[in-house]
C-alpha positions in Angstrom: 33.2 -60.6 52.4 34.5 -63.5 54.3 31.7 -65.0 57.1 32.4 -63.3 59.8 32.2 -60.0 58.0 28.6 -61.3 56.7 27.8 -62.4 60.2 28.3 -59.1 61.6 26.2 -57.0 58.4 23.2 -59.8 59.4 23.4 -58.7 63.2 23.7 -55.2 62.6 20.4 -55.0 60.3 18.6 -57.1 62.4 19.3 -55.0 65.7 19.4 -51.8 63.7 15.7 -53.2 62.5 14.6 -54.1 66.0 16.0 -50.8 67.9 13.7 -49.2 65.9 10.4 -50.3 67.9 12.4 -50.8 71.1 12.6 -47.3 72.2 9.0 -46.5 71.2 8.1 -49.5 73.4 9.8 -48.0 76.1 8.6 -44.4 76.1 5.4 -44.7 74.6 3.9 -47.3 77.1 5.1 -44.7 80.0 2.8 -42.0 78.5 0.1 -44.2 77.9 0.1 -44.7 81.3 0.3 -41.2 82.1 -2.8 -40.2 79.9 -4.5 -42.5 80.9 -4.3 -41.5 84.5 -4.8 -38.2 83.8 -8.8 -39.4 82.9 -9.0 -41.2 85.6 -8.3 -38.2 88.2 -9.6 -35.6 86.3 -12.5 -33.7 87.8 -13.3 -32.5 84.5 -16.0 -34.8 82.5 -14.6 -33.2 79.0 -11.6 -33.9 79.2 -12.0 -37.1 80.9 -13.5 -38.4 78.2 -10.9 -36.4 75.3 -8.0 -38.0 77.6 -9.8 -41.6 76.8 -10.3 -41.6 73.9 -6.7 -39.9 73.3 -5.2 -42.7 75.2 -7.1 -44.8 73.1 -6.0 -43.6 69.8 -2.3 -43.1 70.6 -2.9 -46.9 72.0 -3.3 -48.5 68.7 -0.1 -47.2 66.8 2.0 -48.6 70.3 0.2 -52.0 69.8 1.6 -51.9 66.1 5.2 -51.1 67.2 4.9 -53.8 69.7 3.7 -56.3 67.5 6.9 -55.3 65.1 9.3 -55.1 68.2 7.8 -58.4 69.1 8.8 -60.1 65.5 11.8 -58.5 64.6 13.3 -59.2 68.8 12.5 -62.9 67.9 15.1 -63.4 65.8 17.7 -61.8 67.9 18.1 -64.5 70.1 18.9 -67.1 67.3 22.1 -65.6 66.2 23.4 -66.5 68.8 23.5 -70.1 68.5 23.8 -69.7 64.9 26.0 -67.6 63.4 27.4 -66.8 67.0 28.2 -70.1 68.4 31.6 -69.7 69.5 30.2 -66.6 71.7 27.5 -68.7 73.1 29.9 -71.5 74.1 32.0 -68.9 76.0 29.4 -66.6 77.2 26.4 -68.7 77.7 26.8 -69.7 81.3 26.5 -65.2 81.6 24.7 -64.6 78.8 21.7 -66.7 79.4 20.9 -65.8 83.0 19.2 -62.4 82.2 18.1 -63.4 78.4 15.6 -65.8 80.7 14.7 -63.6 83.3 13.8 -61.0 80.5 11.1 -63.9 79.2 9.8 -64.9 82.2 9.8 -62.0 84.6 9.6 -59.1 82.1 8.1 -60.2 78.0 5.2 -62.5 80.3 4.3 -59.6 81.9 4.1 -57.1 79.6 2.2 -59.0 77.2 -0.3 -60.5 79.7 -1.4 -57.4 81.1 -1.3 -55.3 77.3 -3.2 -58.2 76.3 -5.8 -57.7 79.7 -5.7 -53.8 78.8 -6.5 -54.1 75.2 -9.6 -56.3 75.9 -10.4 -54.5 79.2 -11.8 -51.2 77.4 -16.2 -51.0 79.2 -15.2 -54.5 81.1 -12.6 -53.3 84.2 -13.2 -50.2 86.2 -11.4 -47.2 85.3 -9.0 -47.5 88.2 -7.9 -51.5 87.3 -7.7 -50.6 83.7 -5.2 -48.1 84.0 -3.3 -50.3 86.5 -2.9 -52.6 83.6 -1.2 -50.4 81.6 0.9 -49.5 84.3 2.1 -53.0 85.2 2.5 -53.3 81.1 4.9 -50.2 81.1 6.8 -51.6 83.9 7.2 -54.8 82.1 8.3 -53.4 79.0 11.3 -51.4 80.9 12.2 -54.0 83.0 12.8 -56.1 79.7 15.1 -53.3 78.8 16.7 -53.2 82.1 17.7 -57.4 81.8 19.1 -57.2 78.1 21.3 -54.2 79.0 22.6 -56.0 81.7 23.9 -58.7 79.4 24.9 -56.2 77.5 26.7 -54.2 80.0 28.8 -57.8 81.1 29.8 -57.5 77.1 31.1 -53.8 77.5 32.4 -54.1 81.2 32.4 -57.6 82.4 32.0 -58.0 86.1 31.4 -61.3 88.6 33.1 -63.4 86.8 35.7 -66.7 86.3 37.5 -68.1 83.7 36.8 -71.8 84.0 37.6 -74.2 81.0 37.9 -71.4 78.7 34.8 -70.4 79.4 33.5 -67.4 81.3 31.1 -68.4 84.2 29.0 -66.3 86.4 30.5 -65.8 90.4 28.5 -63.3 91.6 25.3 -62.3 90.1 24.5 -59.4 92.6 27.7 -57.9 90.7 26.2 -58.5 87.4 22.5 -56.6 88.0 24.5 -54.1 89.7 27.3 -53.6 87.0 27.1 -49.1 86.5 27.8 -49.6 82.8 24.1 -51.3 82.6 22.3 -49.1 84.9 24.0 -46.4 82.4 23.4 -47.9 79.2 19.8 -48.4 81.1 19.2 -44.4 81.7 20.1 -43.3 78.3 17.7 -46.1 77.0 14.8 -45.0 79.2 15.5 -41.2 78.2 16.0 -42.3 74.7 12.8 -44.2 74.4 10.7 -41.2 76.2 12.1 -39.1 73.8 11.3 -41.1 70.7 8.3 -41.3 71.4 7.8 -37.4 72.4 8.8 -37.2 68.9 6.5 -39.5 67.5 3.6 -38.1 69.6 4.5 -34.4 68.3 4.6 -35.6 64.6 1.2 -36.9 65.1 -0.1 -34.3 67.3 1.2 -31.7 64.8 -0.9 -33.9 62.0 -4.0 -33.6 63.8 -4.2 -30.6 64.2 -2.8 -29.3 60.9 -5.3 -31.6 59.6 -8.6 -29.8 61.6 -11.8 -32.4 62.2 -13.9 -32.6 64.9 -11.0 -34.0 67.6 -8.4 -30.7 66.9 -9.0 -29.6 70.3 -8.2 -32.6 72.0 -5.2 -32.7 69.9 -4.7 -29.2 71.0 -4.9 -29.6 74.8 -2.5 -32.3 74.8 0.4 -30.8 73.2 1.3 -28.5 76.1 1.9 -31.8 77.7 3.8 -34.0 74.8 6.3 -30.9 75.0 6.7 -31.3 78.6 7.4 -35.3 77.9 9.9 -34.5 75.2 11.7 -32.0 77.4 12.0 -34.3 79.9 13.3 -37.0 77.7 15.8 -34.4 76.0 16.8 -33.3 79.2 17.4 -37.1 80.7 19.1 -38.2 77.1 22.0 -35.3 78.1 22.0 -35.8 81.9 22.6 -40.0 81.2 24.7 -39.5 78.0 27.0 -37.2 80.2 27.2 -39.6 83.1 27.8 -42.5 80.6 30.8 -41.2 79.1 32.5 -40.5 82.2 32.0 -44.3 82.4 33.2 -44.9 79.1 36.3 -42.9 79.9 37.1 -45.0 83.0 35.9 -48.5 81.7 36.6 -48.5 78.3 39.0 -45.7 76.9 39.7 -46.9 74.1 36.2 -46.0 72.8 36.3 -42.6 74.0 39.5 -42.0 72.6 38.1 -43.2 69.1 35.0 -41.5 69.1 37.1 -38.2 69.7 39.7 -38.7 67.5 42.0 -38.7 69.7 45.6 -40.3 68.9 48.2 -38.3 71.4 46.9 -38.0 75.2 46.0 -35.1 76.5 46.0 -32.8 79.6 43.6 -30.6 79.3 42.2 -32.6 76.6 40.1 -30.4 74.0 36.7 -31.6 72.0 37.0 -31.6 68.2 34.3 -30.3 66.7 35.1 -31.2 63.2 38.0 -33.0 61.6 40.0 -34.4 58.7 41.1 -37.7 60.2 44.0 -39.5 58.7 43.7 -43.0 60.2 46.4 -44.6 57.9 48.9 -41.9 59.5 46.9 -41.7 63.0 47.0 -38.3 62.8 44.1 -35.5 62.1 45.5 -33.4 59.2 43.0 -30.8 60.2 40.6 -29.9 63.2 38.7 -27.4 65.0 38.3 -27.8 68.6 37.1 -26.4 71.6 40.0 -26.4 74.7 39.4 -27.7 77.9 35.8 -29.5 76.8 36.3 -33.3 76.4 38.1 -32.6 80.0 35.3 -31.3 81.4 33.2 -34.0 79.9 35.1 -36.7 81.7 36.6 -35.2 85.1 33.6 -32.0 85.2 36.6 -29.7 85.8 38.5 -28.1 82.6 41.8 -30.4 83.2 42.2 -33.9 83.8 44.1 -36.5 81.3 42.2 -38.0 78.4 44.4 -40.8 77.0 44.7 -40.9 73.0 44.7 -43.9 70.9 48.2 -44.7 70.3 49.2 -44.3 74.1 46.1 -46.8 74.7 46.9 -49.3 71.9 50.3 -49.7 73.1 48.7 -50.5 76.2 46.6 -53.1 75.3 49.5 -54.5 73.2 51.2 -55.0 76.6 48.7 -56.5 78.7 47.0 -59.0 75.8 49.7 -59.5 73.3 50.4 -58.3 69.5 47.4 -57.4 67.9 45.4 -54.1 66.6 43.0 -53.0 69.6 41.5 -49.9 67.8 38.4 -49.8 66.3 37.6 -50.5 62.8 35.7 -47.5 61.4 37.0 -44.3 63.4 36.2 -41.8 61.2 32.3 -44.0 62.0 32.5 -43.4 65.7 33.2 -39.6 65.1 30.8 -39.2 62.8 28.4 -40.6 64.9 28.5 -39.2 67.7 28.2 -35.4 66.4 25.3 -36.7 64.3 23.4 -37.6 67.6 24.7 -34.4 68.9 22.9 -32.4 65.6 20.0 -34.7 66.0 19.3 -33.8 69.9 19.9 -30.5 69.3 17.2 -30.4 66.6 14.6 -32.1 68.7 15.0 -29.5 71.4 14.2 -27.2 69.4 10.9 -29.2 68.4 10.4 -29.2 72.2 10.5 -25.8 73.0 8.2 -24.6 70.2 5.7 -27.6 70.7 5.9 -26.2 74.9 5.5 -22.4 74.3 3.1 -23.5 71.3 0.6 -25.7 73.6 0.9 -23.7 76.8 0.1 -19.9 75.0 -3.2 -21.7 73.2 -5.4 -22.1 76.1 -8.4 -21.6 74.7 -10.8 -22.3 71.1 -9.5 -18.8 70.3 -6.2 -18.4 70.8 -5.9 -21.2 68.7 -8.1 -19.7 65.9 -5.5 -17.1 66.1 -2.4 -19.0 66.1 -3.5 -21.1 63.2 -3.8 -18.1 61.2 -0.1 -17.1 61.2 1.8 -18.9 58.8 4.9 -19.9 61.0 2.7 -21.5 63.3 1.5 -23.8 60.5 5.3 -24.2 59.5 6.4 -25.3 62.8 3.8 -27.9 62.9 4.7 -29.4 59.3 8.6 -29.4 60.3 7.4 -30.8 63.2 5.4 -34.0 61.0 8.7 -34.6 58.8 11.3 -33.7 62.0 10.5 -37.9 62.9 13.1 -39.6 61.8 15.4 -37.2 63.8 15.3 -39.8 67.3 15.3 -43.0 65.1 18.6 -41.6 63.6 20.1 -40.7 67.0 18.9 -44.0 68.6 20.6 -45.9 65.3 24.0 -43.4 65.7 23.8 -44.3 69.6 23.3 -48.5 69.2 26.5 -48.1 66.6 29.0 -46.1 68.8 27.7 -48.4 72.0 28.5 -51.7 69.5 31.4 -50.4 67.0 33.0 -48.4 69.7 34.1 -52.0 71.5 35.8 -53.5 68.6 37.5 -55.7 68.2 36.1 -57.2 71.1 33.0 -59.0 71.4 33.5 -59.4 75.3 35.7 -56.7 75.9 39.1 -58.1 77.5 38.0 -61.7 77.4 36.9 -62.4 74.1 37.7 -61.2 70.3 34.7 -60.6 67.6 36.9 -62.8 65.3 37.0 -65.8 67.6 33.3 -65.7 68.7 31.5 -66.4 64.8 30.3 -70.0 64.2 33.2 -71.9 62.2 30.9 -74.6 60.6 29.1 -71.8 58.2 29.6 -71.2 54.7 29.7 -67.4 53.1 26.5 -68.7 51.0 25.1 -69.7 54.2 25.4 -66.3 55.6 24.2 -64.6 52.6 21.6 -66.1 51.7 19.9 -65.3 55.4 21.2 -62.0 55.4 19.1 -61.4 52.0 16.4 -62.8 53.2 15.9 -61.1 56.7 16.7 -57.8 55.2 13.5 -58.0 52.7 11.5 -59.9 54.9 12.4 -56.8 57.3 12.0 -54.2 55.3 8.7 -55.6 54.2 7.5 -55.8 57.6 8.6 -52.2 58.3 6.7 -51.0 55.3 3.7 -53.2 56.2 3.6 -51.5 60.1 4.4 -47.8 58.9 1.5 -48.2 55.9 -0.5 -49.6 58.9 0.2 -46.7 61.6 -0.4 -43.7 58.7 -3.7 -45.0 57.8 -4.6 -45.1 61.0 -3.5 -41.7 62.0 -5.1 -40.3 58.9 -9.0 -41.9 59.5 -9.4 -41.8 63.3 -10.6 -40.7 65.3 -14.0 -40.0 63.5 -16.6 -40.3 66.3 -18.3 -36.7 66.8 -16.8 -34.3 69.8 -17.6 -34.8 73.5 -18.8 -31.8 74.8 -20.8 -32.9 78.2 -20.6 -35.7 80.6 -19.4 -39.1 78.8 -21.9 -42.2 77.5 -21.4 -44.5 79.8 -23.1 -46.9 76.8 -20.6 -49.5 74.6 -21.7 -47.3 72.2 -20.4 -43.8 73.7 -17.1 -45.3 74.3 -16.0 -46.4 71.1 -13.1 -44.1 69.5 
């Protein structure tokens, strides 16, 4: 591998290391917030007191995936001037605007006030406590929001100039309101509530399975994790539909390669599987459902999709001879259908974990339900069903990045002219080793971490009458 290739493995694990917290961030500080609130309105002194205690325990394993998404985001922003340096010359005038406003309006924030709600447990009222938490969900999203909106200049650059052979910001109303960022924003948001539904049922499931004095605590709240996952599900296909018709429109060149899709089409049908001969651009075998991918872009069953060859040809045209198809493909296909299979599984999670928490009311019902073996085999799918949103998150961060190719700054700049010219391959390695154990070490370190806590707490005795109001009472 030459350094370019190396430059773009080292990115890929880093982000692929990082978007694993990111989501959970986003998500998991929302329903925090939300169960939280719930104790503070409640009427009921029983569940008050389960819902704090809950909130407190589901607390911890977010302030462990923050402190990883913390550490592993660090480094992120070093590439750039690194390995990246020709992309930062070009870019950086773009680039850096909302990279600083994510430190100092959104990281600041969120970390001062988890910080204040962390320590504020018996020292702030009930009603200020859970505003921190609040403010700290806001400020974790709203980082989201400002590093999708450079990311959404990458993949549809808006309010701009070419000055000096540099790109340089003209408008920066147009950049915060660019669509592709406030889509690639919803998915996130959905993405990361649904993530962390999963996470929350996995545990939930664990809990329960496992008995102990808390199970009904664990109990009551999984009529509502189902409701958050459902939700999340539902917003991941509402966003992901409204972000391809942008795809289609602002770039269609990843559409066309995440379809497989070489002739254009009218009505333009949606492969379901295929034998994809990119050497002859041609797919020497396929299954596909008529009229679909037009619905998908135009939401009626006809409409032109352009194919690949019409749209390199195009490109070839307006920016010279070159190959403007992405590099993996058969990748992009793969992909896609794999976060297809992966949402579709977690639905399924969804409904059972709904019907499962809203039919057990009561001590007995669940008595009973535990008693019938499919019950306990939903909840142990449901414990090893986790990795399902971290694949789909992973599949969706490679067809938003891959898709693009070979641009870096699609239309203005190439991936191949945006590396750092000074570094050596050994240069590149060597880091590349180094932050791929040191990362995978970390990971290790933070899931060890989260499973020993879920295992031994909570361990206090069961709250059956109005809550201590003594240090004491309170502690989880």
């Amino acid at each position: 591998m030459d350094v370019l290739e190396l430059s773009r493995w080292q990115f890929a694990i880093t982000t692929i290391y990082h978007f694993l917290f990111v989501p959970l961030t986003l998500g998991l500080s929302i329903f925090l917030a939300l169960l939280e609130t719930c104790s503070v309105l409640t009427k009921r002194p029983a569940w008050r007191e389960q819902a704090r205690k809950l909130t407190r325990f589901y607390g911890t394993i977010f302030l462990i995936n923050f402190g990883m998404g913390v550490v592993t985001g660090i480094v992120q922003e070093f590439h750039f001037g690194m390995n990246w340096s020709e992309y930062a010359r070009f870019m950086g005038d773009i680039f850096g605007a909302p990279l600083a406003l994510e430190a100092l309006t959104a990281f600041f924030l969120e970390s001062t006030f988890l910080g204040i709600w962390v320590f504020g447990w018996d020292r702030l009222s009930p009603k200020v406590h859970c505003a921190t938490i609040w403010i700290t969900a806001i400020g974790s999203n709203l980082s989201a929001f400002w590093i999708l909106v450079a990311n959404g200049f990458m993949q549809h650059p808006v309010g701009y100039a070419i000055e000096d052979g540099r790109a340089v910001m003209t408008d920066f109303f147009a950049l915060i309101t660019n669509p592709y960022a406030h889509g690639q924003y919803a998915h996130a948001l959905m993405a990361g509530i649904t993530t962390s539904g999963m996470l929350l049922l996995a545990i939930t499931a664990y809990k329960i399975l496992a008995g102990g004095e808390y199970r009904p605590a664990f109990q009551k709240v999984l009529r509502g994790i189902g409701v958050y996952l459902i939700v999340g599900l539902l917003g991941v296909m509402g966003t992901g539909h409204m972000q391809a018709q942008q795809v289609a429109h602002m770039n269609p060149m990843k559409l066309a390669s995440m379809e497989a899709l070489w002739e254009t089409a009218d009505p333009a049908p949606l492969a379901v599987v295929a034998d994809i001969n990119v050497s002859d651009q041609r797919n020497d075998f396929e299954i596909g459902v008529p009229y679909v991918l037009s619905v998908l872009v135009y939401n009626v069953p006809t409409g032109e999709v352009k194919g690949i060859k019409d749209l390199q040809a195009a490109a070839v045209e307006k920016y010279g001879p070159g190959k403007y198809t992405p590099d993996d493909i058969i990748g992009l296909f793969l992909s896609f259908r794999g976060m297809i299979t992966m949402g579709g599984l977690m639905m399924l999670f969804a409904l059972g974990a709904l019907v499962l928490g809203w039919r057990g009311k009561t001590a007995a019902d669940w008595e009973r339900k535990l008693k019938c073996p499919c019950v306990k085999w939903f909840l142990r799918f449901a414990v090893f069903a986790l990795p399902a949103p971290f694949i789909a998150n992973t599949l969706g961060w490679y067809l938003t990045e891959a898709g693009r190719q070979p641009w870096i700054v699609v239309g203005l700049q190439r991936t191949a002219a945006a590396y750092s010219p000074n570094l050596t391959t050994g240069d590149v390695f060597f880091t590349l080793a180094g932050f791929t154990v040191i990362y995978l070490v970390l990971a290790l370190a933070a899931v060890y971490a989260a499973v020993r806590y879920i295992r031994r707490h909570p361990m206090t005795p069961p709250v059956v009458a109005e809550p201590d109001e003594t240090a004491e009472g309170r502690k989880f």
